[in-house]
C-alpha positions in Angstrom: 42.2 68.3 -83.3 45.0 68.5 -81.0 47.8 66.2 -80.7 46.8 65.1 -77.5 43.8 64.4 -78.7 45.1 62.5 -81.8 47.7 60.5 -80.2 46.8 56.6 -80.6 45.7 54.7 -77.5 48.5 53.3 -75.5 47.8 49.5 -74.4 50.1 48.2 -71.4 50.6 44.3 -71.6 51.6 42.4 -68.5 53.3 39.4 -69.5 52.8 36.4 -66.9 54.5 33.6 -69.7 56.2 32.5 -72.5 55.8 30.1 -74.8 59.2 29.7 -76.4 60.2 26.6 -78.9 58.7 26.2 -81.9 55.7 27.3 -80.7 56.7 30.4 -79.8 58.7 31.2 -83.2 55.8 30.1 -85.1 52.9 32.2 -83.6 54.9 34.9 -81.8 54.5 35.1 -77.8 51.5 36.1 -75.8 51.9 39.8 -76.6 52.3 39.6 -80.3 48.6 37.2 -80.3 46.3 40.0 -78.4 48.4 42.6 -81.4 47.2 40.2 -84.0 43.6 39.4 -82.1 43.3 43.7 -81.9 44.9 44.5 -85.3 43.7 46.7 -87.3 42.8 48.5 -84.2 44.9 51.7 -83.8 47.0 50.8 -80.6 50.6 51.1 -79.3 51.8 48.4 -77.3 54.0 48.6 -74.3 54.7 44.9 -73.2 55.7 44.3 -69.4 57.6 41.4 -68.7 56.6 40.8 -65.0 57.9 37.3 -65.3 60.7 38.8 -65.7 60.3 41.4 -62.5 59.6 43.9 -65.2 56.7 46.1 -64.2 55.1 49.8 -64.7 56.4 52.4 -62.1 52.5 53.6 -62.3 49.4 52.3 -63.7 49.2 56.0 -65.9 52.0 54.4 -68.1 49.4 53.3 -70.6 45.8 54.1 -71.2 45.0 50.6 -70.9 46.0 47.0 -69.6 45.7 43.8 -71.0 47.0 40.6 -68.5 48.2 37.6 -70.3 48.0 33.9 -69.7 50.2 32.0 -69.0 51.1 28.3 -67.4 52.3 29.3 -64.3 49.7 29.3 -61.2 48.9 32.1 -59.7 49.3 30.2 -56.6 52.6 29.3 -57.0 55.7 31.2 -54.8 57.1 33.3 -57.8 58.8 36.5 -56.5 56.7 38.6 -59.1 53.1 37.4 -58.2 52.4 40.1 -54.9 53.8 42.5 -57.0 51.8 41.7 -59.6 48.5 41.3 -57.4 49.0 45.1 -56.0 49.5 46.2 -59.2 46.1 44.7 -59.8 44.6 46.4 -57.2 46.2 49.6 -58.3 44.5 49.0 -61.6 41.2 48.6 -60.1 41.0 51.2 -57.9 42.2 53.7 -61.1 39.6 52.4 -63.3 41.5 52.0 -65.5 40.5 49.7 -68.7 41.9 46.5 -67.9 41.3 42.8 -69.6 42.7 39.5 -68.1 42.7 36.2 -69.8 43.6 32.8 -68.6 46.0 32.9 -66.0 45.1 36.9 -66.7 41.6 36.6 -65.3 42.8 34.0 -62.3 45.1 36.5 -61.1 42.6 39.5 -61.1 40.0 37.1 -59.0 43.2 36.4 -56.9 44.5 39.9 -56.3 40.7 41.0 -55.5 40.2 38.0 -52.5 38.6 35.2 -54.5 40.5 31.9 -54.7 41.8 29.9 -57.5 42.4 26.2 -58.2 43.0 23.0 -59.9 40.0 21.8 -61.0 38.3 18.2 -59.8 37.9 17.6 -63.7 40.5 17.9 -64.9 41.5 19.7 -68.4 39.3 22.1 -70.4 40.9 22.3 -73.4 39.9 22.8 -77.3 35.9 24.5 -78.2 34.3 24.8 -75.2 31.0 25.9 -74.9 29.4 28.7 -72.4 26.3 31.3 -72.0 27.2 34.8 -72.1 24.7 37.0 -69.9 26.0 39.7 -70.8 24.3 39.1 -74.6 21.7 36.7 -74.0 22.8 34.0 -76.1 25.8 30.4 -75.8 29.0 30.9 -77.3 32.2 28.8 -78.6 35.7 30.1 -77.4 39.2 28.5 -77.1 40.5 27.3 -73.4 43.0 25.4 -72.4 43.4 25.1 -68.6 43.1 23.0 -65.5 43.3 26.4 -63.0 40.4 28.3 -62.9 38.2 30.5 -60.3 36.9 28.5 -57.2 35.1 31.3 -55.5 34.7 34.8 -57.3 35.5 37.5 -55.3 32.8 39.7 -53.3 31.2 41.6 -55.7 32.4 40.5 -58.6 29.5 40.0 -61.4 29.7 36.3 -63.2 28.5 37.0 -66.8 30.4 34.3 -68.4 29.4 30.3 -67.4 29.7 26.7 -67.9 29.0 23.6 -66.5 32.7 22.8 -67.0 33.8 26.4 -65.7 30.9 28.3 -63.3 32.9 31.6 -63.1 34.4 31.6 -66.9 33.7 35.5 -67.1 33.5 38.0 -64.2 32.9 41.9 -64.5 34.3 43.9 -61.8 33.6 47.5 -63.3 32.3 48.7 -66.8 35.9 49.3 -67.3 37.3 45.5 -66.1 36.7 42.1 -66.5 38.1 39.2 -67.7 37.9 35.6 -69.3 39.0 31.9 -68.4 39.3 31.4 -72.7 41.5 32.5 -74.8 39.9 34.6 -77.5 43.4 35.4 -78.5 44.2 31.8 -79.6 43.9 30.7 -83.3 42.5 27.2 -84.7 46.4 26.6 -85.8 47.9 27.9 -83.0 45.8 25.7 -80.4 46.0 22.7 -82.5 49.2 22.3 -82.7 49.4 23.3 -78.4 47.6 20.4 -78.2 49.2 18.5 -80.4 52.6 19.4 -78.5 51.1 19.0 -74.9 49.5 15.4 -75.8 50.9 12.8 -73.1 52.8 15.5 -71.2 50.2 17.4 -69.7 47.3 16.0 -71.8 45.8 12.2 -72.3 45.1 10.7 -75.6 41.7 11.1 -74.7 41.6 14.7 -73.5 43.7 15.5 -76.7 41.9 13.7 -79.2 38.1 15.1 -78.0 39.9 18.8 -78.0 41.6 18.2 -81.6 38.1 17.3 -82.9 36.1 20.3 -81.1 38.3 23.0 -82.5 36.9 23.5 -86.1 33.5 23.8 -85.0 32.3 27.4 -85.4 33.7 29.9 -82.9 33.3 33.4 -81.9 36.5 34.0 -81.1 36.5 37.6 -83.2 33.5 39.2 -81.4 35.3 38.5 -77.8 38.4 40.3 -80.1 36.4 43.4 -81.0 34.7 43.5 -77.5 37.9 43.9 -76.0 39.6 46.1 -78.1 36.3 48.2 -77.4 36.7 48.4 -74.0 40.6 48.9 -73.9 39.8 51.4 -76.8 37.5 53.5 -74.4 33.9 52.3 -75.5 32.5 51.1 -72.0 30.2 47.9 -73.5 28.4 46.6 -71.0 
C-alpha cells in the first residue's frame, strides 16, 4: 500500500466557541469532545479557530470538516460569520465530508439561504426526544439551545424531527448534514452545563426537568460512529 494511501484521514474542525472556566479545563473545549466522541477512530485533527478569524486558505486543507457549536448566534454581527458562511458554501459545492452541530448545523442552514432563530419556546435543553427517518425508529440525544432552524433551506432534506425542534437534522448531500443536538456532549459534561447555566440563562424549572431527563438511555454513541463514518469516507445514508 502506498503511503498516500496509508496516510490517516485528516479532519478540519471549525471552531465557532469556547467554553473556558472550569468547564472548559474539566472536559477540554469543543474540539477535544468530537476527538473524544471519534476516538478510537484513526484521525488527525486540524482545529480552526474562526472565532478567532482563523480559517483554511482552501477547503482541500483536510479531507473532512466538522463545525462546532457554540453560544454565539449565527445571526449576530461577528466579523468572522460571512467568512465563515462562504466557506460553507465552498464546502458544499466541493463535496466535501462535512458535519455541523449546534450552532454548526444553524450556520450550514444559514450560509445555504434558510433562516435561523430564537425559538417561541423557549430552551431545549437535557434528553430530548426525536424520530430519525433516516433509520425508521425515535431516538434520545443531548441539546441545549434556544436557536434553531426556522425555515430549512431549498432543498435541503429534514431527516431529523421533533415537536420541540421540526428541522433537528437536515441532509444536504450524502456527504453533509448536520444536527441541532449535541452527540458530542457527555451525561457529566451536560449536567454540570446546566448546573452552571441554572438562573443565568436557564429557570429553575427548565433546569430541573433537564437535570432529571439526562440519565435516561441515550444514543448518543451511534450518532458518534455515524459521523465518524461519514467524515471517515463511508457515505451512510
Amino acid at each position: 500500500m502506498s503511503e498516500e494511501l496509508a496516510r490517516p484521514i485528516k479532519v478540519g474542525i471549525l471552531q465557532t466557541g469556547r467554553l473556558g472556566g472550569k468547564l472548559g479545563e474539566e472536559y477540554g473545549e469543543y474540539p477535544q469532545m468530537f476527538m473524544d466522541l471519534f476516538s478510537p477512530a484513526p484521525f488527525e485533527y486540524r482545529t480552526y479557530a474562526v472565532i478567532d478569524g482563523q480559517f483554511p486558505k482552501h477547503v482541500l486543507e483536510c479531507d473532512s470538516w466538522v463545525i462546532t457549536g457554540s453560544k454565539h448566534g449565527i445571526y449576530e454581527d461577528f466579523d468572522w460569520i460571512e467568512p465563515l458562511k462562504n466557506f460553507i458554501r465552498k464546502l458544499i459545492a466541493s463535496e466535501q465530508p462535512t458535519v455541523g452541530i449546534c450552532f454548526g448545523h444553524q450556520a450550514i442552514a444559514e450560509a445555504m439561504g434558510g433562516k435561523v432563530g430564537k425559538y417561541v419556546g423557549g430552551w431545549g435543553v437535557g434528553l430530548r426526544h426525536y424520530t430519525d427517518t433516516n433509520i425508521g425508529k425515535d431516538v434520545n440525544l443531548l441539546s441545549f439551545h434556544q436557536d434553531q432552524v426556522i425555515s430549512p433551506p431549498t432543498g435541503a432534506e429534514v431527516f431529523l424531527t421533533s415537536d420541540f425542534c421540526k428541522y433537528g437534522g437536515l441532509r444536504y448531500s450524502p456527504t453533509c448534514f448536520s444536527l441541532q443536538p449535541h452527540p458530542e456532549h457527555t451525561v457529566p459534561f451536560i449536567s454540570d452545563l446546566i448546573k452552571e447555566r441554572r438562573s443565568v440563562q436557564l429557570t429553575e424549572k427548565v433546569a430541573d426537568e433537564a437535570l432529571a431527563s439526562i440519565n435516561e438511555p441515550n444514543d448518543q454513541d451511534y450518532y458518534g460512529r455515524w459521523i465518524a463514518d461519514v467524515l471517515g469516507g463511508k457515505v451512510t445514508v
